[in-house]
C-alpha positions as CSV (number, residue, x, y, z in Angstrom):
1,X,82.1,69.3,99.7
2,X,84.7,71.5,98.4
3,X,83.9,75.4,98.3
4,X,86.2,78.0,96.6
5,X,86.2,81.4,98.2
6,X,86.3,84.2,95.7
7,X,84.6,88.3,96.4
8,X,81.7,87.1,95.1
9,X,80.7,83.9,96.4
10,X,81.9,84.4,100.0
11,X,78.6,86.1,100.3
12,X,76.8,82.6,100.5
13,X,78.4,81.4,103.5
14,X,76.2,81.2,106.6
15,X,76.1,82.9,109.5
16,X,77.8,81.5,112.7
17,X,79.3,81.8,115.9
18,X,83.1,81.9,115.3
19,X,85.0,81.9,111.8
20,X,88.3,80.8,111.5
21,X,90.7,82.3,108.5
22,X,93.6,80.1,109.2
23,X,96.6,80.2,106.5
24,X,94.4,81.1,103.3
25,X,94.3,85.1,103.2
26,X,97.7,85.3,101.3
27,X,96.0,82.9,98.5
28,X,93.2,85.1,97.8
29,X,95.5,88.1,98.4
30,X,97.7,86.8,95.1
31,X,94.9,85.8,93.3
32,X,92.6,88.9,93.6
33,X,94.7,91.6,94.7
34,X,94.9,93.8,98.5
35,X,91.2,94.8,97.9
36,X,89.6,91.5,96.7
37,X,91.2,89.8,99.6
38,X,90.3,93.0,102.1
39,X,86.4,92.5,100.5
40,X,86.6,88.7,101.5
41,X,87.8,89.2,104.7
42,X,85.3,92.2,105.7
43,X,82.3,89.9,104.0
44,X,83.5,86.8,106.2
45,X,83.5,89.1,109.3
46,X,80.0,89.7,108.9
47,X,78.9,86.1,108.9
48,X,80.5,86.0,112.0
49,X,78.6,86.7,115.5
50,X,81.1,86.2,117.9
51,X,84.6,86.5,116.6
52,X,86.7,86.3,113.5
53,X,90.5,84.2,114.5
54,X,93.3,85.4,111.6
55,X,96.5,83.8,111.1
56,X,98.1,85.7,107.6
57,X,101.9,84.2,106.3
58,X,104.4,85.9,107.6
59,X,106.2,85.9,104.5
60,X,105.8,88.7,102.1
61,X,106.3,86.4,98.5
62,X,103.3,84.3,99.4
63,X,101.1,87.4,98.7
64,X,102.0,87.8,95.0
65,X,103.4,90.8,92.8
66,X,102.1,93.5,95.6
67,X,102.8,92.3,99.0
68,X,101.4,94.0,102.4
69,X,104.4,96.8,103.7
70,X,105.7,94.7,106.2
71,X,109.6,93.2,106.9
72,X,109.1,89.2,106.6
73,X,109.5,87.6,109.7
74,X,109.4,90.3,111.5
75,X,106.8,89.8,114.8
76,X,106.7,93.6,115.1
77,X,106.1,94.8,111.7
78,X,103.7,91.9,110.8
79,X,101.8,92.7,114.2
80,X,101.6,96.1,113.8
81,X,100.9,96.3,110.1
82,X,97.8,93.5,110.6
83,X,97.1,95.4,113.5
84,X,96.3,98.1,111.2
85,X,94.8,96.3,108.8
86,X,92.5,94.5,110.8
87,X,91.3,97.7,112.6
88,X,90.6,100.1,109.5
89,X,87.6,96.9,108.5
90,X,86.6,96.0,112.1
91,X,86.7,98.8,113.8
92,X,90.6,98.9,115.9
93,X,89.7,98.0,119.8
94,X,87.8,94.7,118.4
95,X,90.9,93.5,117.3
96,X,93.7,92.1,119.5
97,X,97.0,90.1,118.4
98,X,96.5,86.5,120.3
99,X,99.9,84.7,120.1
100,X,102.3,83.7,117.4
101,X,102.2,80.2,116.5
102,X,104.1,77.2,114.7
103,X,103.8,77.0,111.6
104,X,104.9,75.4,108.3
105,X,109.1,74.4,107.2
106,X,108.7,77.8,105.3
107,X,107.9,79.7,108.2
108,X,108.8,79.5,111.7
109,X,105.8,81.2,113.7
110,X,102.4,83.0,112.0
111,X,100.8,85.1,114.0
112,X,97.0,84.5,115.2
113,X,94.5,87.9,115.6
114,X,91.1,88.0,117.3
115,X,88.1,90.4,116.0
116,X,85.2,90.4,118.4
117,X,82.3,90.4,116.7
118,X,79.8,91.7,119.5
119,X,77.2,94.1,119.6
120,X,79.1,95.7,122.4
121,X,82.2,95.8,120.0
122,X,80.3,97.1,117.4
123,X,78.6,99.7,119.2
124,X,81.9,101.5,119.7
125,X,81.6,102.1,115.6
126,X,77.9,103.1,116.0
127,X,77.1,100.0,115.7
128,X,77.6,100.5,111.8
129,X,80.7,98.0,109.4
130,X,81.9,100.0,107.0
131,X,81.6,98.7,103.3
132,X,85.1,97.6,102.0
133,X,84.9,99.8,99.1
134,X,84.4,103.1,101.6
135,X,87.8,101.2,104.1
136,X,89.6,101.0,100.6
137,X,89.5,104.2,98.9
């Protein structure tokens, strides 16, 4: 069965345990821009109970015309800018950097993040996700 993830229709994926965004948040970052990707992201967090595993590229041309502020393959700045990212929809001590790891010829390493999902976790934002929208303006 074959699926494409837009905003819009990400909302139809179930609910589940773990959710894996492997290698795919730079396509939807070209195709609909920082905040349709950011609304993606946020909306697949929320089908997640458990945790949310990121890898983004680590190479700023795969994001389109308006890449993330970050020096390309650069473990730092890619760390510290998803980091960022990650925290401002998921509240910041969910998320932790995991490990970098091997990737394509294009790139040497991407670099894996963790969000815990848990009520725990989520209690430390009042137990409230901000809307994408409200992260975004």
């Amino acid at each position: 069965m074959r699926f494409i993830v837009t905003p819009e229709s990400v909302t139809v994926l179930p609910v589940c345990d773990v959710v894996l965004c492997l290698s795919v948040y730079h396509q939807w970052h070209h195709n609909f821009g920082h905040q349709g990707a950011q609304q993606i992201l946020y909306t697949l967090g929320t089908k997640a109970r458990q945790f949310l595993f990121f890898e983004p590229a680590s190479q700023r041309s795969k994001y389109g015309p308006v890449p993330p502020d970050y020096n390309d393959r650069d473990e730092r700045s890619i760390v510290d800018y998803n980091l960022g990212m990650l925290g401002r929809l998921f509240c910041r001590e969910k998320v932790e950097f995991v490990a970098a790891t091997p990737a394509s010829h294009s790139e040497k390493v991407r670099f894996l993040f963790s969000i815990q999902m848990t009520l725990k976790r989520l209690q430390a934002n009042d137990g409230v996700r901000p809307k994408p929208q409200q992260i975004l303006q």
